[in-house]
C-alpha positions as semicolon CSV with decimal commas, in nm:
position;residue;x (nm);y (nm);z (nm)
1;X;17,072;1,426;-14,643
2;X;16,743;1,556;-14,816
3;X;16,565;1,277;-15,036
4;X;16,535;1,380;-15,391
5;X;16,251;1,546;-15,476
6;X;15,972;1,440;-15,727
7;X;15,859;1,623;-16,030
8;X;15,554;1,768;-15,976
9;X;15,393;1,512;-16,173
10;X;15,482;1,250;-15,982
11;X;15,282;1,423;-15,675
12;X;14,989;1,477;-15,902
13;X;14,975;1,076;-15,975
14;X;15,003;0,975;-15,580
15;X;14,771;1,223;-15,465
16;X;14,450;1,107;-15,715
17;X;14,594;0,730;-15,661
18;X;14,566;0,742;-15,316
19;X;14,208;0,948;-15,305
20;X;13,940;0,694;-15,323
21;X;13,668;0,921;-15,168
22;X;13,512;1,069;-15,430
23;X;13,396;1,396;-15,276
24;X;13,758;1,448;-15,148
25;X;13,875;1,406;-15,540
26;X;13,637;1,644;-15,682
27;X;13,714;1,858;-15,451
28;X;14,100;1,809;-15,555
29;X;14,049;1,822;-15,921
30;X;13,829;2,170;-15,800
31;X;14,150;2,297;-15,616
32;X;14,349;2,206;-15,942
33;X;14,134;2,293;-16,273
34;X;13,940;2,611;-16,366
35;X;13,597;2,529;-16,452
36;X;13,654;2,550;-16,766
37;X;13,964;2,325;-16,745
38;X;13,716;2,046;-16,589
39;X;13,477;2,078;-16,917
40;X;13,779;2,026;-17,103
41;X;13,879;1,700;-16,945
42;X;13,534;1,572;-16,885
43;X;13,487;1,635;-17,307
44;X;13,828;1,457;-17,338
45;X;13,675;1,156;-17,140
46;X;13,364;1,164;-17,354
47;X;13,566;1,136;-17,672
48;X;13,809;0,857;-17,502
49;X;13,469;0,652;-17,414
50;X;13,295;0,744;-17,721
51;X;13,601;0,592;-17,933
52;X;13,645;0,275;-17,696
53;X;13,288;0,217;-17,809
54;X;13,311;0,302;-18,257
55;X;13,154;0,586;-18,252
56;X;13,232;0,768;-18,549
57;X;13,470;1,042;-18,537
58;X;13,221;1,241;-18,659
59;X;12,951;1,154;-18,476
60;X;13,163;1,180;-18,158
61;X;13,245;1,593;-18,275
62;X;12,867;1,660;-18,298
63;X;12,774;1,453;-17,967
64;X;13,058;1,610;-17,729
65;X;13,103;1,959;-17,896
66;X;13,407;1,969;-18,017
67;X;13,631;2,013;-18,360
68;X;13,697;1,653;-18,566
69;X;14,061;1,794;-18,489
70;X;14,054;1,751;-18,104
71;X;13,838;1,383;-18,192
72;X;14,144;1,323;-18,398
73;X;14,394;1,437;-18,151
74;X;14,224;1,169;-17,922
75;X;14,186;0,925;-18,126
76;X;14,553;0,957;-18,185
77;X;14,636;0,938;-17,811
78;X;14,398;0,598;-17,782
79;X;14,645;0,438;-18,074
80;X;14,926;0,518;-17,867
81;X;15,146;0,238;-17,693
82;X;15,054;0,374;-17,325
83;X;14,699;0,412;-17,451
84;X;14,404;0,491;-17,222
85;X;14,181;0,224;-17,449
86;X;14,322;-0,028;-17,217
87;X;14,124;0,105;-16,954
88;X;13,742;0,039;-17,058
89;X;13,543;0,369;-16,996
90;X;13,144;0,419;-17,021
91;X;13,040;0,671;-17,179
92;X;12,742;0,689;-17,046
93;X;12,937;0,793;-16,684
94;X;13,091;1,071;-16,891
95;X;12,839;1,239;-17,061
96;X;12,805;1,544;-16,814
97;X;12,628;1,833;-16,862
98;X;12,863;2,142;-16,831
99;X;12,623;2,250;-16,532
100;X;12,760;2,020;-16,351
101;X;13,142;2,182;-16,324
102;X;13,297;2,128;-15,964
């Protein structure tokens, strides 16, 4: 008998829980996102940090480059009940210049 199989999801989690060397996970997240996919999610990590620490939503749009729509669309998903704003992020680790895409 076959064991069931996993959503791909599932995979996705294990894989980047299991990768502690951080070369190995850029590389990964390199394999997985388009360049331009990677500035997405590092913005989307900017605005998480940025929020965690009261910036203003506005302020936050102007800082990271983006619409006060996607602040407000992660702003949203920080009130949510499996929120990321339980895990403290610096924003100061985020703030990467879109030269330096994987």
């Amino acid at each position: 008998m076959t064991p069931p199989k996993q959503p791909p999801e599932h995979y996705l989690l294990t894989l980047l829980q299991q990768t502690t060397d951080q070369e190995r996970l850029a590389a990964i997240l390199g394999a997985l996102l388009s360049p331009k996919e990677q500035q997405e999610l590092y913005k989307r990590l900017q605005i998480f940090a940025l929020l965690q620490q009261g910036t203003t939503q506005r302020d936050i749009s102007t800082t990271v480059g983006v619409s006060l729509v996607t602040v407000s669309r992660g702003a949203k998903a920080t009130n949510s009940t499996t929120s990321i704003s339980s895990y403290p992020i610096s924003a100061k680790n985020f703030l990467i210049p879109t030269s330096n895409i994987i």
